[in-house]
C-alpha positions as CSV (number, residue, x, y, z in Angstrom):
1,X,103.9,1.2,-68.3
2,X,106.9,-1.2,-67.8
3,X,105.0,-3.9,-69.2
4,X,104.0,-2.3,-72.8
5,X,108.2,-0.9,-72.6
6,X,109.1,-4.1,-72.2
7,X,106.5,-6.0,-74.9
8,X,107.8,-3.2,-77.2
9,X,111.7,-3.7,-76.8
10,X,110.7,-7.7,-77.3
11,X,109.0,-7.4,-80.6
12,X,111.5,-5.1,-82.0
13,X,114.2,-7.3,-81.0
14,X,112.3,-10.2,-83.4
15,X,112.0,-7.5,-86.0
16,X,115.9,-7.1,-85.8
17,X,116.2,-11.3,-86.3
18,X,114.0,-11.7,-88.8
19,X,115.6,-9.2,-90.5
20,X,118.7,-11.1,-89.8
21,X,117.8,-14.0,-91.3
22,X,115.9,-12.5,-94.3
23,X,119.9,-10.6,-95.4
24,X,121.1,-14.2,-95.5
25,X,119.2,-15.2,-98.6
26,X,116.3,-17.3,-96.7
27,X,112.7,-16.8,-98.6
28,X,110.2,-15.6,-96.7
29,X,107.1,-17.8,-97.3
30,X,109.8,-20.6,-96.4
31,X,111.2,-18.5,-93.0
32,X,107.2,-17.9,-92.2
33,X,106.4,-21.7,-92.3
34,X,109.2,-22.5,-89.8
35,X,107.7,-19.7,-87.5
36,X,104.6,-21.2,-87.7
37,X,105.5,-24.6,-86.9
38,X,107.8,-23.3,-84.1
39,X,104.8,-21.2,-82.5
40,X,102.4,-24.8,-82.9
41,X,104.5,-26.7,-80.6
42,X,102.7,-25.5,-78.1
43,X,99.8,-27.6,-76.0
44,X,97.8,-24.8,-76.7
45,X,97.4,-23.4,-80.4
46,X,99.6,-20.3,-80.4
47,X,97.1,-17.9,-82.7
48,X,94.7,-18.7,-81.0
49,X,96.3,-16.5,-77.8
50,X,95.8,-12.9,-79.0
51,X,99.0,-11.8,-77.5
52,X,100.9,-14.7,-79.8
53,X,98.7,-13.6,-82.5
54,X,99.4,-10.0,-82.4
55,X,103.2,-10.5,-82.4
56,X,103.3,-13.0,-85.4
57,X,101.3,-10.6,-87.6
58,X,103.3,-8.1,-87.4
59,X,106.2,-9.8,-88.2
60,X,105.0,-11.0,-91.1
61,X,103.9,-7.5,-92.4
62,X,107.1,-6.1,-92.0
63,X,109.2,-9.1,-93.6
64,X,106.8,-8.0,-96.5
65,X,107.0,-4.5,-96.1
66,X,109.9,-2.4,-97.9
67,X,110.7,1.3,-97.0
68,X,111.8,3.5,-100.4
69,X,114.8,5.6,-100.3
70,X,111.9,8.2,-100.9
71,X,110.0,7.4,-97.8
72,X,112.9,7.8,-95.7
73,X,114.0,11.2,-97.0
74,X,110.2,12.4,-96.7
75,X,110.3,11.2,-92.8
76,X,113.7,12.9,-92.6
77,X,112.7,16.3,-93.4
78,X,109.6,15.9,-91.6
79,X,111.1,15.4,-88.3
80,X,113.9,18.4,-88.9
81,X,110.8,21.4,-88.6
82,X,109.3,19.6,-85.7
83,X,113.0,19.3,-84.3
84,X,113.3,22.9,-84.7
85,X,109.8,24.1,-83.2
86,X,110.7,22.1,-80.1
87,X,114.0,23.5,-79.8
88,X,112.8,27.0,-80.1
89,X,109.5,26.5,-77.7
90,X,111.7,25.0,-75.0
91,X,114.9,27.7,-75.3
92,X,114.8,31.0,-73.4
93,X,116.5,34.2,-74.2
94,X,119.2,36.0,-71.5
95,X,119.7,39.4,-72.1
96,X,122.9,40.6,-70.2
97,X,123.2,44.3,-70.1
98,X,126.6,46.5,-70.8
99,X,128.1,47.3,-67.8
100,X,130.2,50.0,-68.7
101,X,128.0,52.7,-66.5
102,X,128.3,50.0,-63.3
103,X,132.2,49.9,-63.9
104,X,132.1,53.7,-63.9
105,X,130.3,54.1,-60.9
106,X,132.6,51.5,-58.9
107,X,135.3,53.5,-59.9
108,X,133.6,56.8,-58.4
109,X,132.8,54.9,-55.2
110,X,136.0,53.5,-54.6
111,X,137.8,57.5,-54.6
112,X,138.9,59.0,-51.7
113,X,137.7,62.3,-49.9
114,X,141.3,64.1,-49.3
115,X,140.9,67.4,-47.5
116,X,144.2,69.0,-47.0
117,X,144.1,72.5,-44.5
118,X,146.8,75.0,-44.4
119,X,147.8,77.2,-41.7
120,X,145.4,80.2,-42.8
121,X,142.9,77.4,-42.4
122,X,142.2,77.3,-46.2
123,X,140.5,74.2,-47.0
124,X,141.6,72.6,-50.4
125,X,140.3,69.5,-51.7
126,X,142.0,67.3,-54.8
127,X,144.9,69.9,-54.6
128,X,141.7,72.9,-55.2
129,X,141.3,75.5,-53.1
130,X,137.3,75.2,-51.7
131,X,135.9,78.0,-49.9
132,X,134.2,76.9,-46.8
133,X,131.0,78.5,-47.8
134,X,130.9,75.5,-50.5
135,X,132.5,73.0,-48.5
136,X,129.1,71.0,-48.3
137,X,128.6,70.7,-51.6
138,X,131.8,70.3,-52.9
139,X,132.1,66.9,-50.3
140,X,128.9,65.3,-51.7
141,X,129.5,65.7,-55.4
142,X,131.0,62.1,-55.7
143,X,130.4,59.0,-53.6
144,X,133.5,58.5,-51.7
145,X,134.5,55.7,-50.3
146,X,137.4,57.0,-47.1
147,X,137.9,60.4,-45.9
148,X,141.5,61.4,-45.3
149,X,142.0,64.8,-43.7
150,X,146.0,66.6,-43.8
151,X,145.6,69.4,-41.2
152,X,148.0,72.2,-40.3
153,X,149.0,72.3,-36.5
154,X,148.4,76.1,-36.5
155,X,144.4,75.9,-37.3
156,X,142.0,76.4,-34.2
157,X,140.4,73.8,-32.7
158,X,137.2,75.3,-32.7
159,X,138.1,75.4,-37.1
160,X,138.9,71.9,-37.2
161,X,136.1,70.7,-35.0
162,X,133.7,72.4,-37.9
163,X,134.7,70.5,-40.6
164,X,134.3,67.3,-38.7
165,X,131.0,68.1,-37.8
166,X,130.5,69.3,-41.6
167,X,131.7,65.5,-42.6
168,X,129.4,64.0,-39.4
169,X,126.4,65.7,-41.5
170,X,127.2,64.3,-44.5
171,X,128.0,60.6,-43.2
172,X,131.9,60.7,-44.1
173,X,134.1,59.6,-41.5
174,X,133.7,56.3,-42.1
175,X,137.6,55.2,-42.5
176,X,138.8,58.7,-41.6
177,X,142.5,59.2,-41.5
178,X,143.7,62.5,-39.7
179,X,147.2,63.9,-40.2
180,X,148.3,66.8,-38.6
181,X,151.9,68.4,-39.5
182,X,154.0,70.4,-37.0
183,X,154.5,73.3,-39.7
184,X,157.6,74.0,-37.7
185,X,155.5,74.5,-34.6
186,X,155.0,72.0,-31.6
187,X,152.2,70.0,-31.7
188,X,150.2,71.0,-28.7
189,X,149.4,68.3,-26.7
190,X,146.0,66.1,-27.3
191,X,145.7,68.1,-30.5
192,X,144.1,65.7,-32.6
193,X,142.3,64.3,-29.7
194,X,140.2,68.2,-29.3
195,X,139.6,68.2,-32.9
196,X,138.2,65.1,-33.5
197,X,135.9,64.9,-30.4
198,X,133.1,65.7,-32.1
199,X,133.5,62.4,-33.9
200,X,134.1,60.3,-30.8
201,X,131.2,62.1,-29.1
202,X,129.1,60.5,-31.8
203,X,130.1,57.0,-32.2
204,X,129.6,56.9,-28.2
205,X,125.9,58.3,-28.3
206,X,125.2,56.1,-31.2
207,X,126.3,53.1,-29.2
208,X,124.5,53.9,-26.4
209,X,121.4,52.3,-26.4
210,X,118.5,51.3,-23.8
211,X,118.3,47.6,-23.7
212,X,115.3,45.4,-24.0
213,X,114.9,45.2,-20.1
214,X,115.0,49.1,-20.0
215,X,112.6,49.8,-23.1
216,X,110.0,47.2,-21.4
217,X,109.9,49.0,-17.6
218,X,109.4,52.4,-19.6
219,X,106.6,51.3,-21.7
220,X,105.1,49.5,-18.6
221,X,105.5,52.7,-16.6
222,X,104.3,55.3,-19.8
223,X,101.5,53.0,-20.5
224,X,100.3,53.2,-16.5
225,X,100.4,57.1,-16.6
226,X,99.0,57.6,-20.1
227,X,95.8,56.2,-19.3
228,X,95.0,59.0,-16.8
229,X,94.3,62.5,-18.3
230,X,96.7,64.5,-18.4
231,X,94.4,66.8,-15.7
232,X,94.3,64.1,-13.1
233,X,98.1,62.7,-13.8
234,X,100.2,62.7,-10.6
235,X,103.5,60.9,-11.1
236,X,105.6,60.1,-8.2
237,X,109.0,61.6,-8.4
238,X,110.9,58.3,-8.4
239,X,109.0,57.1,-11.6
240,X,109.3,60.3,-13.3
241,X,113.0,60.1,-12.8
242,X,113.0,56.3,-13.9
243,X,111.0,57.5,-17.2
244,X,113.4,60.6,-17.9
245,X,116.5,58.3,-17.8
246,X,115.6,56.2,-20.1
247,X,114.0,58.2,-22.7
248,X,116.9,59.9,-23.0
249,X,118.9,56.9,-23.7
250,X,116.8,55.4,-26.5
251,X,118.0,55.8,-30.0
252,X,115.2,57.7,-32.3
253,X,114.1,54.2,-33.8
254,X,113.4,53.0,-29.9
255,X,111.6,55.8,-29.1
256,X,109.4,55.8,-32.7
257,X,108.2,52.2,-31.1
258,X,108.1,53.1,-27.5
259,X,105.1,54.4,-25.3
260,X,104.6,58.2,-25.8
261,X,106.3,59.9,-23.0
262,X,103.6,60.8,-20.2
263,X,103.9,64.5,-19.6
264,X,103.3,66.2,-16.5
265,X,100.3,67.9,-15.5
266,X,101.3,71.7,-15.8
267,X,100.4,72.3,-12.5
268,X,102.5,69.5,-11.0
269,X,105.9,71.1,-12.7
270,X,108.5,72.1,-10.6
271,X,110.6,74.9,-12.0
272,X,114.4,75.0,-10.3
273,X,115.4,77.8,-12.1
274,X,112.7,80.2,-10.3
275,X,113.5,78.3,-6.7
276,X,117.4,79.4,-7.6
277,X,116.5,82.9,-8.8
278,X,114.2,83.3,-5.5
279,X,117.5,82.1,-3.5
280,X,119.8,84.4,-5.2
281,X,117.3,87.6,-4.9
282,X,116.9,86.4,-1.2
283,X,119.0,88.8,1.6
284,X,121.1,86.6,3.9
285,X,122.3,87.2,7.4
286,X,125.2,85.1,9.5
287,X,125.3,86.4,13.1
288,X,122.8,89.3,12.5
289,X,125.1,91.2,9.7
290,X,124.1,90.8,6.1
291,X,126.2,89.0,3.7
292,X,126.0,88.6,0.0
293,X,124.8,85.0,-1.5
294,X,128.1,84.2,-2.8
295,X,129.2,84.7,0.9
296,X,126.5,82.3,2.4
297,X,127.3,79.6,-0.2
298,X,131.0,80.3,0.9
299,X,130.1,79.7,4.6
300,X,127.6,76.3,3.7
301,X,130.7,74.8,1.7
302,X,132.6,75.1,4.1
303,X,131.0,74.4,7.4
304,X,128.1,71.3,7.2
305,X,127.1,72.1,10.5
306,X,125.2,75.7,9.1
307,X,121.5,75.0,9.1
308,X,119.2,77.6,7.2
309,X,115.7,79.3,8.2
310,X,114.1,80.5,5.3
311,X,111.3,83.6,5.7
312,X,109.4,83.8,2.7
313,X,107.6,86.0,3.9
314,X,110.4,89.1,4.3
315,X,112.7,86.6,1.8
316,X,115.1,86.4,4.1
317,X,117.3,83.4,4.7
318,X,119.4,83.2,8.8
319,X,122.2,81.6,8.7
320,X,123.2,79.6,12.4
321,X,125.1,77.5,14.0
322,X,123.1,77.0,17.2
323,X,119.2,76.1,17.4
324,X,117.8,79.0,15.3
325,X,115.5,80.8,18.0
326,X,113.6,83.6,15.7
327,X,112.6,85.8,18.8
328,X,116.9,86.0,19.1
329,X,117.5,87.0,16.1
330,X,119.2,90.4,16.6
331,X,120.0,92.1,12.9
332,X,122.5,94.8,12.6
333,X,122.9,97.8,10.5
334,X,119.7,96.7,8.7
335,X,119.1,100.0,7.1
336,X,122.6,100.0,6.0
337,X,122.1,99.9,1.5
338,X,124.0,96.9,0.2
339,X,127.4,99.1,-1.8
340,X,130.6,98.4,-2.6
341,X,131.9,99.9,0.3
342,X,130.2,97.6,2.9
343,X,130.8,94.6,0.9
344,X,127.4,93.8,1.2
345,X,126.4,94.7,-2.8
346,X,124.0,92.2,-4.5
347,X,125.5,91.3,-7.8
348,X,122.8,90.4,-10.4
349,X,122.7,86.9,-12.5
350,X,125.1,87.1,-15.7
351,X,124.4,87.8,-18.6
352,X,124.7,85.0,-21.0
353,X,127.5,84.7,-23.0
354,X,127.7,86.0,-26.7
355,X,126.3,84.0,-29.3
356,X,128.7,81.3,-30.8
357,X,127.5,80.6,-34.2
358,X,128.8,76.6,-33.9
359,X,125.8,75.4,-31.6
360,X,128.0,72.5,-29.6
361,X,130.9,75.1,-28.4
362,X,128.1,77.6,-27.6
363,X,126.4,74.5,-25.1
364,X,129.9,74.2,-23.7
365,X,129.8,78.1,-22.8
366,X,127.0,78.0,-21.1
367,X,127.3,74.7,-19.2
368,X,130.5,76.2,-17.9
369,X,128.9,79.2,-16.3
370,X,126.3,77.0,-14.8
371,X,123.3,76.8,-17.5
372,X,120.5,74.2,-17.0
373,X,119.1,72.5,-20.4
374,X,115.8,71.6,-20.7
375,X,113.8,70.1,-23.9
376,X,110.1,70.9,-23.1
377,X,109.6,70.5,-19.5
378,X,112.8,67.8,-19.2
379,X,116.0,68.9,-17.5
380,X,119.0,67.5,-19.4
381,X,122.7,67.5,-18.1
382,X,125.6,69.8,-20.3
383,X,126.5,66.6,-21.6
384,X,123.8,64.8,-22.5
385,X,122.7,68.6,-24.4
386,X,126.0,68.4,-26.3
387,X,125.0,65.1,-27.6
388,X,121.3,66.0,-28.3
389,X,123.2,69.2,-30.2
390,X,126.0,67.1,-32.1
391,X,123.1,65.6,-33.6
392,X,120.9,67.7,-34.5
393,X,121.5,69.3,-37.8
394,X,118.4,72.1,-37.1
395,X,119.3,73.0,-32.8
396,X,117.9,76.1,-31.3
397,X,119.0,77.3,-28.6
398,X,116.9,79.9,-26.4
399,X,118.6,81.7,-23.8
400,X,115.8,84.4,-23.1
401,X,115.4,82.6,-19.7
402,X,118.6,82.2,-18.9
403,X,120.3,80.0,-16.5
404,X,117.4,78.7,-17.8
405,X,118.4,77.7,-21.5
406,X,115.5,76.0,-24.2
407,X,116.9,73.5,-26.8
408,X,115.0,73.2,-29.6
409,X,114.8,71.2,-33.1
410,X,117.1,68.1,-31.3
């Protein structure tokens, strides 16, 4: 390729020359003879190399050829179409598309959510008054960007608490500013702190996590148990304990990717709320007098040396100090009818408490007067069902059973 490049660059350089010398008045039979006898000095006859040959030739076609004015022109406006096809085949088209709609919506997304809330606990938002039975919809109507909330220092906690959880739902307190104004009143103390715990109680369960380490002894473990059926599993109660703890600490996403958890064989499940309801139903006696079971929990706190023997039988639990000899035991006033008057009256389990129509505060009640939480046949801890609650938008919560509550939908 370099060498015809080359050859070609050669012979139009010669073409250029003899041009040249043909502007200066030289005659070209004359100018053709010289070339001749210049090529002939050669030991070998120069036409008779092909290469040598070729190259003279055509220089002495073009010294006679002449190119009309005509010619040119013709050639001219030949090459302009094919110009013009290869400029067009080779050029592509960009379409670029009006962004007025895109500049609208970046305007939208950049607004901020600003709830302001009075003392009456009227909620406006954008200076209108929203009634809190819209509130939902009003919030997602736009695409804010920040949330900033103006409360009054007289609202309830319990009020403010709502909204935030309303806002948790709707993924908008990212950037939330919270303001709250003394409206003459002092601000009591960790008032913003109470209101906003919803939201803190959040970001905490959502950076909890189990790690890698964790996630692999659970699926180990799950994967052991879940290859017996279910009629012949038996899981010992350190490894059900290792399984519980950190099932409840995976996120949703871990758990979608996880083992299935290995449930218990129905028969194997152990029911504390029936052992406690047996103990409080059971009639105690310290010293051979009968005393209530508030009384006997009264006397265990508060002496470590008490040791227990437990009748099932009669369901009747002795109370001593001493080794327990049965054939000693000495009861008095046993037909005496537990009443007020002797102090000895049995006072039934509570009832539970009313219904709170905000699910997390109504967890809160009943952990406080001593509730256990279970999911299925898994025992959780108040706080670990106030989570489970906080983030559930669809919770149920059974107390037909209580102490014994049912979560539901978390």
């Amino acid at each position: 390729m370099f060498y015809f490049i080359k050859k070609s660059i050669k012979l139009n350089h010669e073409f250029l020359a003899d041009r040249a010398v043909l502007k200066t008045g030289a005659k070209i039979s004359e100018y053709q003879k010289i070339l001749l006898a210049f090529s002939s000095n050669a030991a070998t006859p120069s036409l008779a190399h092909s290469l040598n040959y070729s190259s003279i030739k055509k220089r002495f076609t073009l010294m006679k050829t002449h190119t009309s004015q005509r010619a040119i022109w013709l050639r001219s406006l030949l090459i302009l179409p094919l110009l013009s096809i290869l400029i067009y085949g080779f050029s592509t088209t960009h379409v670029i598309n009006e962004l007025k709609g895109e500049a609208n919506n970046s305007s939208e997304v950049s607004e901020v959510l600003e709830i302001t809330i009075d003392g009456n606990e009227n909620i406006y938002i954008d200076n209108e008054e929203i009634p809190l039975e819209i509130f939902d919809e009003k919030i997602t109507e736009k695409n804010y960007e920040r949330t900033s909330i103006s409360t009054s220092s007289k609202i309830s906690v319990s009020f403010g608490q709502h909204i935030i959880l309303k806002l948790l739902e709707k993924n908008l307190t990212d950037g939330l500013s919270f303001c709250v104004t003394a409206d003459g009143n002092t601000i009591p103390e960790n008032y913003s702190g109470k209101i906003l715990e919803p939201l803190h109680n959040y970001n905490k369960s959502k950076n909890k996590k189990a790690t890698k380490t964790e996630i692999a002894e659970y699926n180990k473990l799950a994967k052991k148990y879940n290859a017996v059926a279910i009629e012949n599993r038996k899981i010992p109660l350190e490894d059900l304990k290792i399984l519980e703890t950190i099932y409840r600490k995976m996120t949703l996403a871990q758990r979608a990717e996880a083992q299935p958890f290995p449930e218990c064989n129905p028969s194997q499940k152990y029911s504390r709320a029936e052992d406690n309801k047996k103990f409080i139903e059971a009639n105690y006696y310290y010293k051979g007098e009968r005393i209530t079971f508030e009384k006997a929990n009264e006397l265990l706190d508060k002496n470590k040396n008490l040791g227990m023997y437990i009748s099932k039988e009669e369901n009747i639990v002795h109370l001593y100090q001493e080794p327990f000899d049965k054939s000693k035991v000495v009861i008095k006033d046993y037909q005496k009818t537990p009443s007020a008057e002797n102090g000895n009256l049995y006072m039934v389990p509570q009832a539970p408490p009313a219904h709170n129509p905000d699910p997390v505060e109504y967890v809160k009640e009943l952990g406080k007067r001593g509730a256990t939480f279970y999911i299925g046949p898994h025992k959780y801890s108040t706080d670990e069902a106030i989570e489970l609650v906080q983030k559930s938008k669809e919770a149920t919560i059974d107390v037909s059973k209580y102490p014994e509550v049912h979560l539901g939908g978390c």
